[in-house]
MIFI-168746 format. One record per residue: x, y, z of N, C-alpha, C in turn; residue number from 0. Coordinates in steps of 0.02 Angstrom, whole numbers, m for minus. Layout:
       nx       ny       nz      cax      cay      caz       cx       cy       cz   num
        X        Y        Z        X        Y        Z        X        Y        Z   NUM
...
//
This chain:
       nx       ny       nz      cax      cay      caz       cx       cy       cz   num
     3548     1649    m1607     3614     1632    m1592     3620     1561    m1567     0
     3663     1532    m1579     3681     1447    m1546     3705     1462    m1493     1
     3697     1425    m1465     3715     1411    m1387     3773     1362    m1395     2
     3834     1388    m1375     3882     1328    m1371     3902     1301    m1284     3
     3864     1332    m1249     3897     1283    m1207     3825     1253    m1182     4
     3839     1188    m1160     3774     1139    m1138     3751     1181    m1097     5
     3695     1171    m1066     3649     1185    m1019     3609     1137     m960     6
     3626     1143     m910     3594     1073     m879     3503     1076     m876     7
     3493     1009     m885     3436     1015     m894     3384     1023     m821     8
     3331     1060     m825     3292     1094     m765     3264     1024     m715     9
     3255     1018     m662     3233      963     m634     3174      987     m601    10
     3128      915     m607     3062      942     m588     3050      958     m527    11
     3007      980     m491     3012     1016     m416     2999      960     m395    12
     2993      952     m293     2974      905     m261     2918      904     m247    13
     2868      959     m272     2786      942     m264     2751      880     m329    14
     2784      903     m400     2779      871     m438     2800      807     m459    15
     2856      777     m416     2891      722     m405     2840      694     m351    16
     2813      727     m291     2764      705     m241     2716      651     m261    17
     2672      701     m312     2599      705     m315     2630      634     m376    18
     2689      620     m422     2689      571     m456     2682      501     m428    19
     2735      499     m369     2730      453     m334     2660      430     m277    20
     2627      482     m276     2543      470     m240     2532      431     m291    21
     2514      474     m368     2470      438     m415     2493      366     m421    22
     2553      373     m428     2577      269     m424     2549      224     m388    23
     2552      257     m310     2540      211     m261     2463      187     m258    24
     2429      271     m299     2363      255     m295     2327      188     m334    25
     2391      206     m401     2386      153     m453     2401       96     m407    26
     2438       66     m384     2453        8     m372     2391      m42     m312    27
     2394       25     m257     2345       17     m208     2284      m12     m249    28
     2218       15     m289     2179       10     m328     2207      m54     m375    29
     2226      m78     m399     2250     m112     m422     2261     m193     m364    30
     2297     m179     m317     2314     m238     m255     2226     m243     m257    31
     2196     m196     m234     2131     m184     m204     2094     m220     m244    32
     2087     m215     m322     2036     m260     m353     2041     m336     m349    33
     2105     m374     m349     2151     m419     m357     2104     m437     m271    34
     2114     m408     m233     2092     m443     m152     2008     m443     m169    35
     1987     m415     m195     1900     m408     m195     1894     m454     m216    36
     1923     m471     m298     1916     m526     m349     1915     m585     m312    37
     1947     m596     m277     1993     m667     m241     1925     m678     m193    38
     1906     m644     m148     1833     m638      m93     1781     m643     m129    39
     1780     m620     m196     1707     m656     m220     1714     m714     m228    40
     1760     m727     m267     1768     m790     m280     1763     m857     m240    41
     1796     m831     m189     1790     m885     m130     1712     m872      m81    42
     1694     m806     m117     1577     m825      m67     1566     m866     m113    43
     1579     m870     m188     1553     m894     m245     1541     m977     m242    44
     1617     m980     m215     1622    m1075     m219     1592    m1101     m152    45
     1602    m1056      m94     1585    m1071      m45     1486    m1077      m21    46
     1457    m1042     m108     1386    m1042     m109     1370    m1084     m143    47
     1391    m1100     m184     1398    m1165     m218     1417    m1220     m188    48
     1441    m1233     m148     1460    m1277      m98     1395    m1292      m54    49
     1367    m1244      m31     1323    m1253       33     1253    m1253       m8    50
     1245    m1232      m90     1185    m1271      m96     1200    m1333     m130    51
     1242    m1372     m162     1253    m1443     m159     1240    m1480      m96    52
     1258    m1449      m24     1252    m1493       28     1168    m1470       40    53
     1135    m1422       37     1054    m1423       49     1042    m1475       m9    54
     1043    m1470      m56     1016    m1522     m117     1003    m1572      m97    55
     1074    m1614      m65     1111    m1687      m39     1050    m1673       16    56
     1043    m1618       61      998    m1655      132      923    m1657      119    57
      907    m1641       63      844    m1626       41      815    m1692       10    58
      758    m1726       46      741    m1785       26      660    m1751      m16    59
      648    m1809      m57      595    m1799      m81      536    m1784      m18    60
      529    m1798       13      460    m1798       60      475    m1717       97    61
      562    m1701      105      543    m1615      130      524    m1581       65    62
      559    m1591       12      530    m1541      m30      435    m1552      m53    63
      411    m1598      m24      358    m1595      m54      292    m1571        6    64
      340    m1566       93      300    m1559      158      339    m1465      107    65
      379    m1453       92      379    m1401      124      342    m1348       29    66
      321    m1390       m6      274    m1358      m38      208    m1343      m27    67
      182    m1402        4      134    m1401       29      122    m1347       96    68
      186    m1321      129      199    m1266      194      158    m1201      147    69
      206    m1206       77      206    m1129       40      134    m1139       35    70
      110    m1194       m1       36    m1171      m38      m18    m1156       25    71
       m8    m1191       89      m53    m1160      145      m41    m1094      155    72
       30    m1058      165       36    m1009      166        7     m950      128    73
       m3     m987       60      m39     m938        9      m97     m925       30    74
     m122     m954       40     m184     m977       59     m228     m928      124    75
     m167     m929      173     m170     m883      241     m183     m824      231    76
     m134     m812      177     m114     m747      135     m185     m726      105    77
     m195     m753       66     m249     m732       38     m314     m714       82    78
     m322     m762      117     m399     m749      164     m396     m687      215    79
     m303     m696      220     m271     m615      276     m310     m569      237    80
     m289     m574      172     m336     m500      131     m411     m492      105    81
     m433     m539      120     m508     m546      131     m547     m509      178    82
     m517     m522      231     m544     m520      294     m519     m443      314    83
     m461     m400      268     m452     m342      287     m488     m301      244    84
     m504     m339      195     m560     m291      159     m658     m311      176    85
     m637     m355      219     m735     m366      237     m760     m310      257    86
     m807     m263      259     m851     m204      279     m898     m239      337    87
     m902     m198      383     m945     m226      422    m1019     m177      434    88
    m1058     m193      390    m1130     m155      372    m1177     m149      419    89
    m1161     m189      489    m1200     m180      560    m1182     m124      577    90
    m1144      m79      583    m1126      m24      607    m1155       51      574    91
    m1184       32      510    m1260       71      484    m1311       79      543    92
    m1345       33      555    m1408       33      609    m1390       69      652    93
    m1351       82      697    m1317      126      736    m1327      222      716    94
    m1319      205      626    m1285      270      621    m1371      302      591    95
    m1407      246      563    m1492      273      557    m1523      281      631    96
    m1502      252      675    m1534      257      722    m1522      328      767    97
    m1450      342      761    m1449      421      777    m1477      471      719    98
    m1458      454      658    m1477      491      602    m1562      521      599    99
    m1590      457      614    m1666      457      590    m1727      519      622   100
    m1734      560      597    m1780      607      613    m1860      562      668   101
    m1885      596      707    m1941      552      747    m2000      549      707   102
    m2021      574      662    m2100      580      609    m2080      509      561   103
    m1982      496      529    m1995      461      473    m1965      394      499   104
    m2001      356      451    m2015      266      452    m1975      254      371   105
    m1919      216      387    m1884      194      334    m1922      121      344   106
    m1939       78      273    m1952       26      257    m1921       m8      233   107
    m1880       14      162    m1818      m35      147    m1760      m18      154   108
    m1703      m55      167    m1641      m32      156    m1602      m79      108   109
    m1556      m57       62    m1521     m101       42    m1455      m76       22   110
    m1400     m112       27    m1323      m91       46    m1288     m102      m42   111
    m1261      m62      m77    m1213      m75     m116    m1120      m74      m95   112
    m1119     m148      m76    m1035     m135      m54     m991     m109      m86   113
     m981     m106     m144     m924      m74     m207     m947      m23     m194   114
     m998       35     m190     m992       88     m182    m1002      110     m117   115
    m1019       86      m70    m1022       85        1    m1081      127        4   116
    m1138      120      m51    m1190      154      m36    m1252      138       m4   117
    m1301      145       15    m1342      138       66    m1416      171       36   118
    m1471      135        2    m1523      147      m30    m1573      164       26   119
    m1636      194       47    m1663      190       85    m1732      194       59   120
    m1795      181       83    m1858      218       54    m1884      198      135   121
    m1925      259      130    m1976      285      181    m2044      306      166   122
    m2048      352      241    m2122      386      236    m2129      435      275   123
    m2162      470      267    m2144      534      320    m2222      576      318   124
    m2245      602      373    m2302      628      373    m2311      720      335   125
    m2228      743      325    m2239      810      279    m2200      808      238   126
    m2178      870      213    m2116      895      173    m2083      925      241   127
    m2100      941      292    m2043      986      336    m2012      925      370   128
    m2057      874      384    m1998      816      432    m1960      796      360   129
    m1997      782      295    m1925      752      243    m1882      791      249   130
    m1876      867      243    m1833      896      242    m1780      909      314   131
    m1805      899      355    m1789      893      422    m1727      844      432   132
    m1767      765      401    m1727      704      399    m1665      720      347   133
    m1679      755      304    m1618      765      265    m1553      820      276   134
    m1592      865      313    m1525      898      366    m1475      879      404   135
    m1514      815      444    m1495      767      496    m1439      740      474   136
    m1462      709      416    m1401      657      373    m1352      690      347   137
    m1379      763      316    m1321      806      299    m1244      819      351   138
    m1302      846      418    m1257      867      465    m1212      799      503   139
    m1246      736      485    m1191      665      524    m1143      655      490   140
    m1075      675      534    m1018      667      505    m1001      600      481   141
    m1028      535      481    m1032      489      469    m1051      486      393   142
    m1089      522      373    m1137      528      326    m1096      561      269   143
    m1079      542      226    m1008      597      179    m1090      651      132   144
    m1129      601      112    m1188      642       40    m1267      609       52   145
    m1283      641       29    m1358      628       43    m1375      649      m21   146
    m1425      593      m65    m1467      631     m119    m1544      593     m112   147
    m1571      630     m116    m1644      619     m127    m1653      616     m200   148
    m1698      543     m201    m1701      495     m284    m1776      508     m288   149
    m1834      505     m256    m1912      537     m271    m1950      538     m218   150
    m1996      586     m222    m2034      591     m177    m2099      587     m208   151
    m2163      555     m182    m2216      532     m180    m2274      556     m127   152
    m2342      576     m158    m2375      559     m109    m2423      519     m110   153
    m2419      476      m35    m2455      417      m22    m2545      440      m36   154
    m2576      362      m45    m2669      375      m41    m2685      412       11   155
    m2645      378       64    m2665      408      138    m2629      467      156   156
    m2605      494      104    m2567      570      120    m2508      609      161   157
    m2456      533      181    m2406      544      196    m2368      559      141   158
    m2302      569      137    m2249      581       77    m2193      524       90   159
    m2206      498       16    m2164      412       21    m2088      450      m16   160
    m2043      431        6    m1973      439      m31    m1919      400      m59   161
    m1879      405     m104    m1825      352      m97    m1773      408      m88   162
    m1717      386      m51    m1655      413      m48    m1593      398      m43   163
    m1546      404      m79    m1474      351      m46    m1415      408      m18   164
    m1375      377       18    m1337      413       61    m1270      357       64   165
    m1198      384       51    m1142      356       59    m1109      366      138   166
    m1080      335      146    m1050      319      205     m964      354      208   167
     m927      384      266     m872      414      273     m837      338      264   168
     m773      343      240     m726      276      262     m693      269      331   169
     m719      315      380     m695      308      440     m729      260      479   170
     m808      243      437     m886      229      460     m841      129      461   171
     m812      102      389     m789       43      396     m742       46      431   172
//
């Protein structure tokens, strides 16, 4: 059926009229807001640009060349700083054979591998029960992370000659 008489048209509620006018303001706000950011970079921008033209201007040849010469000592500091935090200090072995060392055995050589922080030894020992003795010792020093025995020998004169190497804890450097 037609409708003959008009009808007024429905009006939108006041929550929906609300929330339109938020979204505007949000629009506009966001909008002012980029417009003020834009403007503040702009002005650190020139104002950084500004202040290294005036370092440039105060910068004579003789600072820029005292203060390369600052950096390359510095490198330099730098570098030996990390030298000196990685030096091992291998005196602190003697200490740890000297508690370690069983009373029958006589170590003769020692020699240190620093990259592996290992510690070669050869001796002599009057049995198999003090070698084995000495090698408990080293087992049980918490200092001591491994112990391997590399050969055993017996001497003309009938002691038992050995080689053995033993690594060190990293608590030991």
């Amino acid at each position: 059926m037609v409708e003959i008489i008009p009808k007024e048209a429905p009006k939108p509620s006041k929550g929906a009229s609300a929330l339109l006018y938020f979204a505007i303001f949000l629009l506009l706000l966001t909008a002012g807001g980029y417009f003020v950011l834009n403007n503040y970079l702009q002005k650190a921008e020139d104002e950084l640009a500004s202040l290294k033209l005036e370092v440039s201007q105060i910068m004579t040849q003789e600072k820029t060349a005292l203060e390369q010469e600052i950096l390359t000592s510095k490198g330099e500091i730098d570098n030996f700083s990390s030298l000196i935090e990685q030096h091992l200090e291998p005196s602190m072995i003697f200490e740890i054979i000297q508690r370690a060392t069983h009373p029958q055995v006589w170590f003769g050589k020692l020699d240190f591998d620093p990259r592996r922080k290992v510690f070669e030894v050869s001796g002599e020992t009057q049995s198999f029960e003090s070698l084995g003795q000495q090698i408990l010792i080293m087992e049980e020093d918490e200092a001591i992370d491994k112990v391997d025995l590399k050969t055993v020998s017996i001497s003309k004169e009938g002691g038992i000659e050995f080689n053995m190497s033993f690594s060190l804890s990293e608590s030991v450097f």
